[in-house]
VEXKOL-469166 format. One record per residue: residue number from 0; x, y, z of N, C-alpha, C in turn. Coordinates in steps of 0.2 Angstrom, whole numbers, padded with zeros to 4 digits. Layout:
<keses>
n=NUM; n.px=X; n.py=Y; n.pz=Z; ca.px=X; ca.py=Y; ca.pz=Z; c.px=X; c.py=Y; c.pz=Z
...
</keses>
This chain:
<keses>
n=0; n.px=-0239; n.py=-0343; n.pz=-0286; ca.px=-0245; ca.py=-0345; ca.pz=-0289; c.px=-0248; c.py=-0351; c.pz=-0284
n=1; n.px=-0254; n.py=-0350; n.pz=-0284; ca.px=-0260; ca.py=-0355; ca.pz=-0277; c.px=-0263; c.py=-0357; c.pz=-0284
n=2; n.px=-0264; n.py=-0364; n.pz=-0282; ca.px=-0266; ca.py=-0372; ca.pz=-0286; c.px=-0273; c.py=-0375; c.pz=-0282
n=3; n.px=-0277; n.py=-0374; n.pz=-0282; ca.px=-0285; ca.py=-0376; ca.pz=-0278; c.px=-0288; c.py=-0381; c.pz=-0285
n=4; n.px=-0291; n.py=-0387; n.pz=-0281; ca.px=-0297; ca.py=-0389; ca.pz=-0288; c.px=-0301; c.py=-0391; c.pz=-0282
n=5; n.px=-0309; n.py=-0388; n.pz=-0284; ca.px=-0314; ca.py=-0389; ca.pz=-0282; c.px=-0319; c.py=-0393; c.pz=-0284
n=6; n.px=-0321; n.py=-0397; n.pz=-0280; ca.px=-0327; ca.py=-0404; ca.pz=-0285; c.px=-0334; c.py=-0400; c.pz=-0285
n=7; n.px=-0334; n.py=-0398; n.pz=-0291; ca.px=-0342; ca.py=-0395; ca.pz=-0292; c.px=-0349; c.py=-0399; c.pz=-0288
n=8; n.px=-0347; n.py=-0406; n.pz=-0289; ca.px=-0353; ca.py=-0409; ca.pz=-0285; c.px=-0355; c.py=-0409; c.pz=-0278
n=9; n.px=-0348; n.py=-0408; n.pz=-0274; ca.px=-0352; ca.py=-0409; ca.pz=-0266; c.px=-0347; c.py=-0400; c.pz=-0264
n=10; n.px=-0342; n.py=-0398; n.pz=-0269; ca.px=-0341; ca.py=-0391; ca.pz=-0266; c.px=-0333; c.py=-0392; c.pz=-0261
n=11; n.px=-0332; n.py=-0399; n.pz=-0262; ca.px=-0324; ca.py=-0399; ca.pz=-0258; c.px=-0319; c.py=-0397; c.pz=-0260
n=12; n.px=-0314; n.py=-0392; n.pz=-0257; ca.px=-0307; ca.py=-0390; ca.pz=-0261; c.px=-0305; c.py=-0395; c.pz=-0260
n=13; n.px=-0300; n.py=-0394; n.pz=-0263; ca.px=-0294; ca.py=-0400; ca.pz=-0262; c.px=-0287; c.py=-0393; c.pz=-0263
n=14; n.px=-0282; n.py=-0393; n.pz=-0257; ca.px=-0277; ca.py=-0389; ca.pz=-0256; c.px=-0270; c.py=-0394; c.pz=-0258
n=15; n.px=-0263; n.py=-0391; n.pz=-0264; ca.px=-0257; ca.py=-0395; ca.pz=-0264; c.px=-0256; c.py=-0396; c.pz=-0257
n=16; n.px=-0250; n.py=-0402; n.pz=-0260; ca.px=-0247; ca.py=-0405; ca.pz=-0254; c.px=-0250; c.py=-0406; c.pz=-0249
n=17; n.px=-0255; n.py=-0409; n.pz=-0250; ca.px=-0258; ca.py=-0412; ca.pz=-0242; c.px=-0260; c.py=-0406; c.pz=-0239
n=18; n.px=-0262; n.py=-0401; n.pz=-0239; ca.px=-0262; ca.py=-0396; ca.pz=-0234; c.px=-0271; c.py=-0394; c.pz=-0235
n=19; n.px=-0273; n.py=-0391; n.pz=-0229; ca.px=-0279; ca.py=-0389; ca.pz=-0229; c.px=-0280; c.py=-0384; c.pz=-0229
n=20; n.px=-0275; n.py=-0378; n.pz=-0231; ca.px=-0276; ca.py=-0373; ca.pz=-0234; c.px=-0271; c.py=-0372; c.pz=-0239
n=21; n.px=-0272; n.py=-0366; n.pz=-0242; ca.px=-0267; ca.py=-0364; ca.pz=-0248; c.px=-0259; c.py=-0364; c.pz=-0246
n=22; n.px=-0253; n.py=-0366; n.pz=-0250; ca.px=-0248; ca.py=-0369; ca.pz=-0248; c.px=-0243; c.py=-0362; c.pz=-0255
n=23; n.px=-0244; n.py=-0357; n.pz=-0249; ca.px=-0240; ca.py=-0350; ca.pz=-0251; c.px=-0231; c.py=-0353; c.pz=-0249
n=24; n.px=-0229; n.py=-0360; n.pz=-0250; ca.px=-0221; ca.py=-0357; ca.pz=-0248; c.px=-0218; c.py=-0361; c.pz=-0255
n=25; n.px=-0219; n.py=-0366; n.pz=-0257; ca.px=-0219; ca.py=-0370; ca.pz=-0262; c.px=-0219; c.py=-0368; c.pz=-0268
n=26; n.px=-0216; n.py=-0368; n.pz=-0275; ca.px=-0217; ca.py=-0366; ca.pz=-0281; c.px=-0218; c.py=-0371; c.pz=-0285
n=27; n.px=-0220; n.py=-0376; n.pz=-0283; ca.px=-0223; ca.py=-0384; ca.pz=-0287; c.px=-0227; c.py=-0387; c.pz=-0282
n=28; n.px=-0234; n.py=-0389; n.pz=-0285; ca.px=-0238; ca.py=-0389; ca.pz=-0281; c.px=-0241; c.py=-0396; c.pz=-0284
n=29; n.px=-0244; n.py=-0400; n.pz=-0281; ca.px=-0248; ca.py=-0409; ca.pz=-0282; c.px=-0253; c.py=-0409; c.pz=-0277
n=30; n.px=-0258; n.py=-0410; n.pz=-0281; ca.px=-0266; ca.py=-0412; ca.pz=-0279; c.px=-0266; c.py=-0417; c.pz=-0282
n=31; n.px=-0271; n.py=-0422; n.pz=-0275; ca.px=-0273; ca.py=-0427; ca.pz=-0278; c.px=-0281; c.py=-0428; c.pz=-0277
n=32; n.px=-0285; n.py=-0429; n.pz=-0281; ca.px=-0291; ca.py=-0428; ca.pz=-0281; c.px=-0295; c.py=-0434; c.pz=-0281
n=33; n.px=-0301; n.py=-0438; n.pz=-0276; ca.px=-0305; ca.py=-0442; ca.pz=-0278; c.px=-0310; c.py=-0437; c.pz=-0281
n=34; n.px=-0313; n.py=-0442; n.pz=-0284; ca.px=-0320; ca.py=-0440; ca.pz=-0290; c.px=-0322; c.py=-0446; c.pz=-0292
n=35; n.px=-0331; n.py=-0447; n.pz=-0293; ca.px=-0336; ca.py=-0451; ca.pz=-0294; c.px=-0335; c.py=-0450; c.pz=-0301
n=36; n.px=-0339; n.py=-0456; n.pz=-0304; ca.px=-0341; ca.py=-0451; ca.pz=-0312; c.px=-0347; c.py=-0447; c.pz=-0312
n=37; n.px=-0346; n.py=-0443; n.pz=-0317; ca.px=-0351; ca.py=-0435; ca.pz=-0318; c.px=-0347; c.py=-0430; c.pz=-0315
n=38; n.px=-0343; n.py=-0430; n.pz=-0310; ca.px=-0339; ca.py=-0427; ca.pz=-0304; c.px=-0337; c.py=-0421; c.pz=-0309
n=39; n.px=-0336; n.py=-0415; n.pz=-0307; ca.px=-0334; ca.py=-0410; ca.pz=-0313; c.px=-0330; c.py=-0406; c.pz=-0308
n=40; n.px=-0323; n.py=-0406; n.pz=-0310; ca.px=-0318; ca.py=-0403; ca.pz=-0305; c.px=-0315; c.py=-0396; c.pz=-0308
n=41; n.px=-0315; n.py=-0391; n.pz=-0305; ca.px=-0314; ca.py=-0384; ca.pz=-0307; c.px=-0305; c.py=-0384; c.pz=-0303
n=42; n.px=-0302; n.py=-0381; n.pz=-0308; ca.px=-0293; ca.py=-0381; ca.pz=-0307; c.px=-0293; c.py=-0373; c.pz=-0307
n=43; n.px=-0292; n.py=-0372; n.pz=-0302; ca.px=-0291; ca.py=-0361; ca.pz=-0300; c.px=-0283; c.py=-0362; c.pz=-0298
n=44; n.px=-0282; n.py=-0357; n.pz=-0302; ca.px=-0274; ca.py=-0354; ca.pz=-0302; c.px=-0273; c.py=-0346; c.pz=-0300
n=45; n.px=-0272; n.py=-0346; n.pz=-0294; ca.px=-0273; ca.py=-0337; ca.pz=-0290; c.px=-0266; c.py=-0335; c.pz=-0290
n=46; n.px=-0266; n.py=-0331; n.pz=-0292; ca.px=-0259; ca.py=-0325; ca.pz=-0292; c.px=-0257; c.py=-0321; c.pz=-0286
n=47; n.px=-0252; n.py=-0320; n.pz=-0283; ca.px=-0252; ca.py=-0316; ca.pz=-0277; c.px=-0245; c.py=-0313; c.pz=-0277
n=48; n.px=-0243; n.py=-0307; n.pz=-0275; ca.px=-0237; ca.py=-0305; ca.pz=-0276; c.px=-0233; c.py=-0305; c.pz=-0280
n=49; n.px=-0235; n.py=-0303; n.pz=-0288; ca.px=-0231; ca.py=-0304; ca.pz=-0295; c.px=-0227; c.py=-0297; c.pz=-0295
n=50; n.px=-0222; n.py=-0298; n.pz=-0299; ca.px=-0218; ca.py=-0293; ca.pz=-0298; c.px=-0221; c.py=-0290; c.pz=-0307
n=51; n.px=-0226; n.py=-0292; n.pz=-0311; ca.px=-0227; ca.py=-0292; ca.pz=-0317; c.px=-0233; c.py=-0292; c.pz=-0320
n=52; n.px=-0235; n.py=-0292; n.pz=-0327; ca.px=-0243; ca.py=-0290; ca.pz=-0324; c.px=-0246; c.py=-0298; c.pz=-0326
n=53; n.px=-0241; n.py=-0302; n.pz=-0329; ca.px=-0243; ca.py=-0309; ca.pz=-0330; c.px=-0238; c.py=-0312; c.pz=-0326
n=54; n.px=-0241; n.py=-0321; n.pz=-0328; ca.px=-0235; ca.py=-0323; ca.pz=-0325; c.px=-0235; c.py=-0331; c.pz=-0328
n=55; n.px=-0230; n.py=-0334; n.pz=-0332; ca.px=-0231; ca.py=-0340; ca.pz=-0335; c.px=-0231; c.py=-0347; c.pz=-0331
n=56; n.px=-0232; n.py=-0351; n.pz=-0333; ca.px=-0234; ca.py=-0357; ca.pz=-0327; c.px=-0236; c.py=-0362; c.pz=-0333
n=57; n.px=-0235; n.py=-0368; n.pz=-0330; ca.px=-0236; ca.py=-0377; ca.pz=-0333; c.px=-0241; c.py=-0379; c.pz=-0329
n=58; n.px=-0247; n.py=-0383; n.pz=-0332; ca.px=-0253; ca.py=-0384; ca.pz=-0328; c.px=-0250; c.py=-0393; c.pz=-0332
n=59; n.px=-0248; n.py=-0398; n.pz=-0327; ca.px=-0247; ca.py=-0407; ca.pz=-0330; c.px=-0254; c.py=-0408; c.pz=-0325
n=60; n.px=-0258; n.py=-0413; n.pz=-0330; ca.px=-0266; ca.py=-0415; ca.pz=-0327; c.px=-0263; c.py=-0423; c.pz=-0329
n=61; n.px=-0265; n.py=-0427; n.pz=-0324; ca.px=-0264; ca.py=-0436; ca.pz=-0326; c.px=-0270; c.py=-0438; c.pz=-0323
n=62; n.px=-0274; n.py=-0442; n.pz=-0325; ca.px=-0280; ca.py=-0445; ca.pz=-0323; c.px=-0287; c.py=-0449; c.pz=-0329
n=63; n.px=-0290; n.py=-0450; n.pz=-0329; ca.px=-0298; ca.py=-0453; ca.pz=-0332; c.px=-0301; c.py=-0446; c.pz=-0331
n=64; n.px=-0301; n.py=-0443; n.pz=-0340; ca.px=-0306; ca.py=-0436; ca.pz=-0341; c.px=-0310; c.py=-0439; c.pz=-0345
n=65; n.px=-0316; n.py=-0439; n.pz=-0343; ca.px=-0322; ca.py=-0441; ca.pz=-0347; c.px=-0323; c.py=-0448; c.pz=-0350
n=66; n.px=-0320; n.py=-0455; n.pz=-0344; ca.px=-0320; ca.py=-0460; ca.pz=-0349; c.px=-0316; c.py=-0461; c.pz=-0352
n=67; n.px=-0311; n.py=-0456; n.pz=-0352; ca.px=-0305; ca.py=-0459; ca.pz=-0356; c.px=-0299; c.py=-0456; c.pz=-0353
n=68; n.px=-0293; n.py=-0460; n.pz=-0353; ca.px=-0286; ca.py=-0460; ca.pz=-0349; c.px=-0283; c.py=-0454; c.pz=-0351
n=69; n.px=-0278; n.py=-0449; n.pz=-0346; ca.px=-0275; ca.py=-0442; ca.pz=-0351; c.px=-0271; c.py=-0444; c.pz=-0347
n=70; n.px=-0266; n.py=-0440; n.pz=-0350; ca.px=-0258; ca.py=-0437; ca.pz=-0347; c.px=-0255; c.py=-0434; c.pz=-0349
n=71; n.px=-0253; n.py=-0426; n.pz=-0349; ca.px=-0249; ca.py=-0423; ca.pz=-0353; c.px=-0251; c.py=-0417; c.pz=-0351
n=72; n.px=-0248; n.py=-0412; n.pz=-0355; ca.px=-0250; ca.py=-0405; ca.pz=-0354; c.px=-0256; c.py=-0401; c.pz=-0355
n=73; n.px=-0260; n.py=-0396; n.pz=-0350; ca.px=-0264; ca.py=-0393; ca.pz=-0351; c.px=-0262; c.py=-0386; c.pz=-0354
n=74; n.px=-0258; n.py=-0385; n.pz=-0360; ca.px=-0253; ca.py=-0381; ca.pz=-0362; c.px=-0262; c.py=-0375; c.pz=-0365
n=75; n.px=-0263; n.py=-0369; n.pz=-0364; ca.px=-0269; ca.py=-0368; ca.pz=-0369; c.px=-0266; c.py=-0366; c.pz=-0378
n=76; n.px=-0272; n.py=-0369; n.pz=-0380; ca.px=-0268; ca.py=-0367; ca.pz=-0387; c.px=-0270; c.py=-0360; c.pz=-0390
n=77; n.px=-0264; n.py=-0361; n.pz=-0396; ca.px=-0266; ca.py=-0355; ca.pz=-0399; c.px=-0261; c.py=-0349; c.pz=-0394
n=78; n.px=-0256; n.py=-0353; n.pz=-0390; ca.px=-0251; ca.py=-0349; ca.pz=-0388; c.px=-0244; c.py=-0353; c.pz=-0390
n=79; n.px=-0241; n.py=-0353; n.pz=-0395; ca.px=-0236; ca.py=-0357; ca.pz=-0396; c.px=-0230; c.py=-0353; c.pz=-0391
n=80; n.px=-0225; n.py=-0355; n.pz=-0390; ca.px=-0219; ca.py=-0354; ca.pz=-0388; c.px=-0215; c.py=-0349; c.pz=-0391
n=81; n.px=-0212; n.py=-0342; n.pz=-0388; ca.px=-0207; ca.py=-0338; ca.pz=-0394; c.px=-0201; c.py=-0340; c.pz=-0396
n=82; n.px=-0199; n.py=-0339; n.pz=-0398; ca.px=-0193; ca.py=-0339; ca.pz=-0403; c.px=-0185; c.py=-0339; c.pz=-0398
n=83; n.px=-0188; n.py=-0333; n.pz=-0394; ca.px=-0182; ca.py=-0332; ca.pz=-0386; c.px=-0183; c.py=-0337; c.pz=-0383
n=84; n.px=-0189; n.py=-0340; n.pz=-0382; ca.px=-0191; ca.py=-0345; ca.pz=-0375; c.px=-0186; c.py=-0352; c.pz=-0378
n=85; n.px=-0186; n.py=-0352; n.pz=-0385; ca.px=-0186; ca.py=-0360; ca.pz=-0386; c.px=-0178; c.py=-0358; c.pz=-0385
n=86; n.px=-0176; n.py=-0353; n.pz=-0388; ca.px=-0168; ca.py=-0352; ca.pz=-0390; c.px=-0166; c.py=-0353; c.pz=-0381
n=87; n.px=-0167; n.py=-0349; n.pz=-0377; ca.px=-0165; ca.py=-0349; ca.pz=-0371; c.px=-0167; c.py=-0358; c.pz=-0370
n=88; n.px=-0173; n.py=-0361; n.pz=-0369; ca.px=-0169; ca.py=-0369; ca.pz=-0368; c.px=-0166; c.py=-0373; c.pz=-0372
n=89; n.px=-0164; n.py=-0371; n.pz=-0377; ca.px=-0160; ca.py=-0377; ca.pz=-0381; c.px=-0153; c.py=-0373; c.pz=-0380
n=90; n.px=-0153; n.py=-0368; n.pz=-0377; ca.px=-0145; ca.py=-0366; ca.pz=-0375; c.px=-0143; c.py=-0369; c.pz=-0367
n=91; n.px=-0150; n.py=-0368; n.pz=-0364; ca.px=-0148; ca.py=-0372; ca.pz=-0356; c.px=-0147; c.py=-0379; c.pz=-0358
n=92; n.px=-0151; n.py=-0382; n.pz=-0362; ca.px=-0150; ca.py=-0389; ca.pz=-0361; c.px=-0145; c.py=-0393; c.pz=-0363
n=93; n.px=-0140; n.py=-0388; n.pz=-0367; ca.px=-0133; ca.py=-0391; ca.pz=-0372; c.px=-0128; c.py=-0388; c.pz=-0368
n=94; n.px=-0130; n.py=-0382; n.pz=-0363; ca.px=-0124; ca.py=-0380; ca.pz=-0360; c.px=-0125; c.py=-0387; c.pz=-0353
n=95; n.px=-0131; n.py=-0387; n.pz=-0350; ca.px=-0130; ca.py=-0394; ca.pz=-0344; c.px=-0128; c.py=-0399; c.pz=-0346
n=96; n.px=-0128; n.py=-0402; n.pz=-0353; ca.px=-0125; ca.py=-0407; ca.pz=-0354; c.px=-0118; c.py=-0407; c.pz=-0357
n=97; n.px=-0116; n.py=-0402; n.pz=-0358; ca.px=-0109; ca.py=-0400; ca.pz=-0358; c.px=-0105; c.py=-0400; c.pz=-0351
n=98; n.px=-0109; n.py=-0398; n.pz=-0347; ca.px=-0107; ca.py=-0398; ca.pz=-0338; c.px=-0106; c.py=-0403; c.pz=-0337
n=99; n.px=-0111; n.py=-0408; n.pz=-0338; ca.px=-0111; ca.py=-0414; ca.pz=-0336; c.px=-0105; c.py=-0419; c.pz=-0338
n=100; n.px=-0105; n.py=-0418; n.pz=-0345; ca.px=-0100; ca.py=-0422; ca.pz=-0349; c.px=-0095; c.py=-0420; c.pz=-0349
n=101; n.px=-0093; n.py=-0414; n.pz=-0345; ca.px=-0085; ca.py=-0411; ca.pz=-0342; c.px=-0083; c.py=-0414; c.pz=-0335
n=102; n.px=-0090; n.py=-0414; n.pz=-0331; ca.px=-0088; ca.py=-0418; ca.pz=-0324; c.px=-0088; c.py=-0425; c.pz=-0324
n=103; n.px=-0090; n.py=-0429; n.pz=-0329; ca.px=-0090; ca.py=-0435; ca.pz=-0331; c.px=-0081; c.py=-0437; c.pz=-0333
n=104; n.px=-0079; n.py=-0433; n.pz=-0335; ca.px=-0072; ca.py=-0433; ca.pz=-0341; c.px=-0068; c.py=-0431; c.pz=-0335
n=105; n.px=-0067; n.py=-0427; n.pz=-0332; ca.px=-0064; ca.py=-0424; ca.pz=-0324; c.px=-0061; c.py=-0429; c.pz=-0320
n=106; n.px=-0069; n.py=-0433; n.pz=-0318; ca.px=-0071; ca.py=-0439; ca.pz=-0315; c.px=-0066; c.py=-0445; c.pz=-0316
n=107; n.px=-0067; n.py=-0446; n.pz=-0320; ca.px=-0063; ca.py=-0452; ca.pz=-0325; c.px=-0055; c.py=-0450; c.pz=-0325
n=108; n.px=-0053; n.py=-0445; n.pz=-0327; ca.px=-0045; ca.py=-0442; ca.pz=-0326; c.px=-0042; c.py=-0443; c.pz=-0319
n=109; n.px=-0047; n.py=-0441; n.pz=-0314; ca.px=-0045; ca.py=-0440; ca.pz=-0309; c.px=-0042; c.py=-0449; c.pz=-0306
n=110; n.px=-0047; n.py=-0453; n.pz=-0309; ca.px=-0049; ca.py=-0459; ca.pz=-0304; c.px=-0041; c.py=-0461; c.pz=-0310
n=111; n.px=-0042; n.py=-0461; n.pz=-0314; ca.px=-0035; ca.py=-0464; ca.pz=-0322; c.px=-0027; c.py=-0462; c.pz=-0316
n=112; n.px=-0027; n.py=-0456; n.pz=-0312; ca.px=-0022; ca.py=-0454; ca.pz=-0313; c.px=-0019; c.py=-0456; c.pz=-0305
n=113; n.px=-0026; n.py=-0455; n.pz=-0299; ca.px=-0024; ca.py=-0462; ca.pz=-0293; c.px=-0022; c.py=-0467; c.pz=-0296
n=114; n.px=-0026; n.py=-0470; n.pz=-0301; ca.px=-0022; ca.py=-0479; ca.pz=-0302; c.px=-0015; c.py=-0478; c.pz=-0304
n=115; n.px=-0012; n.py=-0473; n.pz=-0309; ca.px=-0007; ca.py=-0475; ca.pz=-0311; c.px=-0004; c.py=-0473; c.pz=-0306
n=116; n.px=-0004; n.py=-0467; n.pz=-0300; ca.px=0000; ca.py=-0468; ca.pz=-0295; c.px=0001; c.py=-0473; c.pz=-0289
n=117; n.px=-0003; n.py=-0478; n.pz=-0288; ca.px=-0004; ca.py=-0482; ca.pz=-0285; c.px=0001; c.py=-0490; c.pz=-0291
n=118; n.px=-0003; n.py=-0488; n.pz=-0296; ca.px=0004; ca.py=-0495; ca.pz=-0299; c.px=0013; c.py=-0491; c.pz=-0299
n=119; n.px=0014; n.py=-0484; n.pz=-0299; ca.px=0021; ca.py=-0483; ca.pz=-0299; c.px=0022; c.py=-0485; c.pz=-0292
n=120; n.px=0018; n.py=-0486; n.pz=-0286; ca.px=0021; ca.py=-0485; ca.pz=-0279; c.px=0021; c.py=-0491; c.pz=-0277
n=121; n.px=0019; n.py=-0497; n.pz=-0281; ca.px=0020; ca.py=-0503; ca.pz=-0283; c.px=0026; c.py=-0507; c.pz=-0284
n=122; n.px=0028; n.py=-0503; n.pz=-0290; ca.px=0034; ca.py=-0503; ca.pz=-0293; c.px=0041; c.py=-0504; c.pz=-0287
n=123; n.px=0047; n.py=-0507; n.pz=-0290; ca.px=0052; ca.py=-0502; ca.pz=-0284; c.px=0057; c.py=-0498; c.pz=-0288
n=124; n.px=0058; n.py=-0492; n.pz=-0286; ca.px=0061; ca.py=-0488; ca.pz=-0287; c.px=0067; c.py=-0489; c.pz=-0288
n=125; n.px=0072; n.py=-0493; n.pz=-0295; ca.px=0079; ca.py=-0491; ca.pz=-0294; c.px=0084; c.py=-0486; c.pz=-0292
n=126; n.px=0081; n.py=-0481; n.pz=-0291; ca.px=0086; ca.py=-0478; ca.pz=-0287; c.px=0085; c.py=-0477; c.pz=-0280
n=127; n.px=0082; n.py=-0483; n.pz=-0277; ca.px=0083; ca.py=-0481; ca.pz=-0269; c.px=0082; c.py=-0487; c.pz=-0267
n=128; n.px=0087; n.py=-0492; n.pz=-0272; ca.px=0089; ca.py=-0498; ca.pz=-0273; c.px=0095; c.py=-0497; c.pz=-0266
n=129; n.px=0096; n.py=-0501; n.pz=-0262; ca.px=0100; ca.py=-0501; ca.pz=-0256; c.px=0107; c.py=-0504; c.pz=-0262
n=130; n.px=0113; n.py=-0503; n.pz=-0261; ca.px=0120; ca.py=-0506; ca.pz=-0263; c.px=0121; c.py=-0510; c.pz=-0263
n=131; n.px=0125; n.py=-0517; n.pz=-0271; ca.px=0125; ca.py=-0523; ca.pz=-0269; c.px=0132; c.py=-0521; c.pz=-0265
n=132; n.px=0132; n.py=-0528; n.pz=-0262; ca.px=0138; ca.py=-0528; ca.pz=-0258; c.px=0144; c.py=-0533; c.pz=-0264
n=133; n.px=0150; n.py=-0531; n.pz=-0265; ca.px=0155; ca.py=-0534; ca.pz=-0270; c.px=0156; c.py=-0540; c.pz=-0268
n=134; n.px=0158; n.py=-0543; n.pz=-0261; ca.px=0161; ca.py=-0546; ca.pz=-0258; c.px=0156; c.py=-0551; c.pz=-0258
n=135; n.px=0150; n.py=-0549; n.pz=-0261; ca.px=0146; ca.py=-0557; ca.pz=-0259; c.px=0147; c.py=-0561; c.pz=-0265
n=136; n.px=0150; n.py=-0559; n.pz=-0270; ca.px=0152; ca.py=-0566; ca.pz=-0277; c.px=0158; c.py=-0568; c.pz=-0276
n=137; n.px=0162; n.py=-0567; n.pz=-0271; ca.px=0167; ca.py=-0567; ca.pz=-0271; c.px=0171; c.py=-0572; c.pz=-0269
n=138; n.px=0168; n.py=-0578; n.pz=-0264; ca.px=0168; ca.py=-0582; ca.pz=-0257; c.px=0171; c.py=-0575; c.pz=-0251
n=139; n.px=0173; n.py=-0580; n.pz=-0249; ca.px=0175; ca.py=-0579; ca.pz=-0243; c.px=0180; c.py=-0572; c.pz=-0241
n=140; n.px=0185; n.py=-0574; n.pz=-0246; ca.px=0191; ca.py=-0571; ca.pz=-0246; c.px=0190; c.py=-0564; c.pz=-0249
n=141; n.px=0185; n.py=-0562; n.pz=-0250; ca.px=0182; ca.py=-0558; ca.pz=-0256; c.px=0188; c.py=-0553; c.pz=-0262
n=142; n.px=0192; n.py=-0556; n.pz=-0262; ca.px=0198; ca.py=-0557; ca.pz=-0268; c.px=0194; c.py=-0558; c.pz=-0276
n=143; n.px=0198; n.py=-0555; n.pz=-0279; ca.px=0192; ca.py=-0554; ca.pz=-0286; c.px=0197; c.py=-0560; c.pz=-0291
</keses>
C-alpha cells in the first residue's frame, strides 16, 4: 500500500518517509505535513500488487483537525472487527506473553544456578583436603 496526502490548497504532495516519490519498499509509512488553517488535506491510499481483491490496513492521524487536537484511529465505522480477527489477537498476545515470561524465568534460572556454582567453587572441598600429617601433635619425637 502507497500513503500520499495532498494539500488541496496550493496542490503539494507530501510522499512517506521523507521521500519525493512513492516509497514501494516499506510497509509502514509516516508523513509529516505542514498546513495553514483552512488547508484541506486529502489522505490517498493506492493499492499495487495484491494477492487479493481487498486488503486491510490501519490509517493513525495525530494533529489540529478543525481547531481541535485528535489522535487516534481513523478506523471507518460501521466495520466492527470479526469474531476470528479478535480471537486470533488475544491468542497472539497471551501466547507472546507467555514467551516472554518463559525467557524471563529461563533467564533468572540460569543467572540462580552460575551463582550457586561460583559459591560451591568458593567453598573448599573436603575431599581434596591435602593429609594431616600425625607427627605434628606429637613433638618432636613423634611417639604418641
Amino acid at each position: 500500500l502507497d500513503l500520499t496526502v495532498t494539500n488541496n490548497g496550493d496542490g503539494k504532495v507530501y510522499y512517506p518517509n521523507g521521500r519525493r516519490n512513492k516509497d514501494s519498499i516499506n510497509n509502514v509509512e509516516r508523513i509529516i505535513a505542514d498546513a495553514s488553517d483552512g488547508d484541506t488535506m486529502l489522505i490517498t491510499i493506492e493499492a499495487a500488487n495484491l494477492d487479493r481483491a481487498e486488503q486491510p490496513f490501519a490509517l493513525y492521524l495525530t494533529g489540529c483537525f478543525g481547531s481541535q487536537a485528535f489522535s487516534g484511529d481513523a478506523a471507518p465505522q460501521g466495520q466492527p472487527m470479526d469474531s476470528k480477527t479478535k480471537i486470533t489477537i488475544i491468542a497472539c498476545s497471551v501466547f507472546g506473553f507467555l514467551l516472554i515470561l518463559l525467557i524471563v524465568c529461563w533467564v533468572c534460572d540460569k543467572r540462580r544456578q552460575k551463582k550457586r556454582r561460583g559459591a560451591r567453587k568458593a567453598q573448599p572441598n573436603p575431599r581434596n583436603k591435602p593429609a594431616q600429617d600425625n607427627n605434628e601433635h606429637h613433638g618432636a619425637t613423634g611417639r604418641y
